[in-house]
Structures are given as C-alpha cells and as structure tokens.
N, C-alpha and C positions, 0 to 999 in steps of 0.2 A: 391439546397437550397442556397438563397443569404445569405454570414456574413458581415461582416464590416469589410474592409481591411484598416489599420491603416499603416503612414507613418513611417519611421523609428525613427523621433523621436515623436509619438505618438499623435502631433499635430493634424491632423483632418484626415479622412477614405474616403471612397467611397464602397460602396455596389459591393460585384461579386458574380459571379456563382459558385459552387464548387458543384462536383459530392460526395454529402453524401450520402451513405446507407440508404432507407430509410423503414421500417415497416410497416405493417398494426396489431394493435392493442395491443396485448400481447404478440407474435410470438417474439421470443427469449427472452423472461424477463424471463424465468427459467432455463434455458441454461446461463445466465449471471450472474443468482446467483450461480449456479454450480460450474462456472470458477472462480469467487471471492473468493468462499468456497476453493477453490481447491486451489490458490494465496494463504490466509491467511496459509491452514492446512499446505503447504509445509513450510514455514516460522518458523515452530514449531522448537523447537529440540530435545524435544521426550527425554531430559538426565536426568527427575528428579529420584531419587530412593531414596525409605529408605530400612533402614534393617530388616526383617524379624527376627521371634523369631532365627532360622537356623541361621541369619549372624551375631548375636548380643555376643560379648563377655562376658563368664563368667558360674559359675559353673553350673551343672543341680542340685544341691542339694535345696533340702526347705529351703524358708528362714526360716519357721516356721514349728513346729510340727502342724501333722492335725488335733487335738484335746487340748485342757487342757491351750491352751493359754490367750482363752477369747476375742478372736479376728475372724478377718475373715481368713478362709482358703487361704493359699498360695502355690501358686507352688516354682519355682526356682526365683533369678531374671532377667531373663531372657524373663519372661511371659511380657504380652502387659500390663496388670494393673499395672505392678512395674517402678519406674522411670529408665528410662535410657535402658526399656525394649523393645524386640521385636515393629514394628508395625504393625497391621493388614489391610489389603487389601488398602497399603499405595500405592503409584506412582511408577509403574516398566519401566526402558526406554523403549521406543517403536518409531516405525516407523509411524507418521501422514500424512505420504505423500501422496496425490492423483494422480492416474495417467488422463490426458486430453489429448484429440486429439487434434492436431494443426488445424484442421478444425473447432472444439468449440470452440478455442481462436480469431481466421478470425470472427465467426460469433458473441460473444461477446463483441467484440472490435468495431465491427460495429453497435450493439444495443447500447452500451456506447457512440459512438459518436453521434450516432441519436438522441437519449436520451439529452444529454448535448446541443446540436446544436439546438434542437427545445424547450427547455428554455432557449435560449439566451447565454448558457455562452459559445461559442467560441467565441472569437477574434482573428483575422488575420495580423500576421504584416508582413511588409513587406520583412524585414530582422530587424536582431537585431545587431546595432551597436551605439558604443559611442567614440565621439574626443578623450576623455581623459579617463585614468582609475579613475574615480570618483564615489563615490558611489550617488551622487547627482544627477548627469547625467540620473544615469540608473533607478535614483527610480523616476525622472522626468518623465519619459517614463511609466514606471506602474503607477504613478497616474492618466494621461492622459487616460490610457485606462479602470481603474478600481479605482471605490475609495479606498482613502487610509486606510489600517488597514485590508482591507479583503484576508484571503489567495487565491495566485493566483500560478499556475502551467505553468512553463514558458516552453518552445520545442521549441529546431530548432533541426537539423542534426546537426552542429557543432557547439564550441562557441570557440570566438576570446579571446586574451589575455586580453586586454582591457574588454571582459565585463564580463569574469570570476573575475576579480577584482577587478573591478565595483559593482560587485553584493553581494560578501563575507557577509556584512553586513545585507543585507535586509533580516530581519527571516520572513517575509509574504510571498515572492515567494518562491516554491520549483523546481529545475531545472531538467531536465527529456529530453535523448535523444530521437529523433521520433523512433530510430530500439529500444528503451527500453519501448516505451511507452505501456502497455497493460488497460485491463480495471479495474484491479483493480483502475491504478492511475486514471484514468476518474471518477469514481464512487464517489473516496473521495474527489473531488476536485471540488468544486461550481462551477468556471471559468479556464479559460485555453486559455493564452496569447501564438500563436506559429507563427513561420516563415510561410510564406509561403508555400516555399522550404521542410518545413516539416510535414504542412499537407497531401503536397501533397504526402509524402513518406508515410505517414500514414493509406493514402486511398490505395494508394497500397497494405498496408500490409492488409489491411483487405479485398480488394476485391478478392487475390490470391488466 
C-alpha cells in the first residue's frame, strides 16, 4: 500500500511502497473489538466499594417501636432506608481484567492499521527533527502535514531533546512510542503522523 512520505520539515512527500497487512472484508473486526474491550477493561481499578448494612456503624436497636407511633415501621439505623445506613447491592472491588493472547494483539494491531491506512490517515515522515527547541518549529511540521486544530498521534522509536521540548505545548498531538503503540491508540485517533523508522518497527510487530 503507497502512503505519502513527508520530509522532515514537512514541506512536501513523495508516494512509497510499505508492506501493510492487508484484509479481506470483515476478517478480524471482531477480534479487534475484543482486544480494545480487553485495553479499555484492564485500565479499570476495580476499588469502588460502599458499606453494607454488616460494615455500617452503629446500634442494632429500633429506632422506633413497631407499632403506636403513627408512622412507618423501622428497623435499626443501620438498615438501607435510614440515612447514613447500610447500602444495598452497592460497588464491591473487583477484578476487570481480560486476559488476551499476544497473537490477538499481532492480529488487531494489523486490522487497526489496515483500517486507518486505507482511509488515508497514515502519514509517513521521514524522521522527526527540529534546529531549535521551538514550539513553532515543530507545530510548523504538523500543520504541513495535517490541518491545524485536528488531533493527531505522533510515533517514532525515539524522540530527541530538541523535539520533546518543542512539542510540550501542542495539546492536538499525542505522543506515542512505536514498541508502545497498540490498537487501542489507532482506533481513537483519526490520523497518525510517524517516522519512518517506526512504521517500519511497527509492521514488525504486527507481522511476528
């Protein structure tokens, strides 16, 4: 599949070849939402809890006698209807985690880029570097590739000092190593700006 390989300062591309995974039809879009599901659920933490009538401080005696009051029957306060009471079938911690094979990840990482790649939003640059640490600089280089304003998902393998601090400001890219990148981040990200050097680490990881 040809993308548009962009210069390093974003100036103008040239079309190449890159060996993208490619599908026939719906063959792995359910297996892709499996692994995102699996992403998201592990992300949980599972810590919320209240306290049951059992963990709730305070006497077991009635607040009220069961009759002659004129009111409604009570228990202790303790019970769920009293304030400050018991709650009933409230959030107990739990474990949300999914377990996934590292062979579903290979194969959904590779639907996410196929996916992404044949609506257009890869871009390829060449490497990513900037003169100066300017935020000017580096937001010069995303404009050129992508209009301004829209979020964009930046990848190389490694980033220089210079454009880590270059970049600090720009809240529209999110920065993302290629050994970190999975499908989750493809999935939530319209476009995706990456090195070369890190696509091609990327096809690695998914063809392995």
């Amino acid at each position: 599949m040809k993308l548009k390989v962009y210069k390093s300062d974003g100036s103008a591309f040239t079309e190449k070849e890159f060996d993208i995974p490619s599908f026939e039809g719906s063959k792995g879009v359910a297996l892709l939402k499996q692994v995102i599901v699996s992403y998201q659920a592990n992300k949980r933490q599972g810590t919320s809890k209240t306290k049951d009538y059992g963990e709730v401080a305070g006497s077991g005696k009635k607040v009220l006698p069961q009759k002659g009051s004129g009111g409604s029957r009570h228990g202790d306060k303790r019970a769920p209807q009293m304030f400050k009471g018991g709650v009933v079938f409230g959030p107990r911690p739990r474990d949300w985690s999914k377990t996934i094979t590292a062979q579903a990840k290979k194969i959904a990482l590779a639907r996410a880029l196929f996916e992404l790649a044949a609506d257009g939003g890869i871009s390829v640059i060449e490497k990513f570097e900037v003169a100066q640490p300017k935020t000017k600089l580096f937001a010069k280089v995303l404009t050129n590739v992508s209009p301004a304003g829209k979020r964009l998902l930046v990848v190389d393998t490694a980033w220089s000092d210079n454009v880590v601090r270059a970049s600090r400001n720009l809240s529209r890219a999110i920065f993302s190593n290629s050994s970190n990148l999975n499908a989750l981040d493809l999935v939530r990200t319209p476009r995706i700006l990456i090195s070369e050097e890190g696509l091609n680490k990327v096809l690695e990881r998914a063809k392995n």
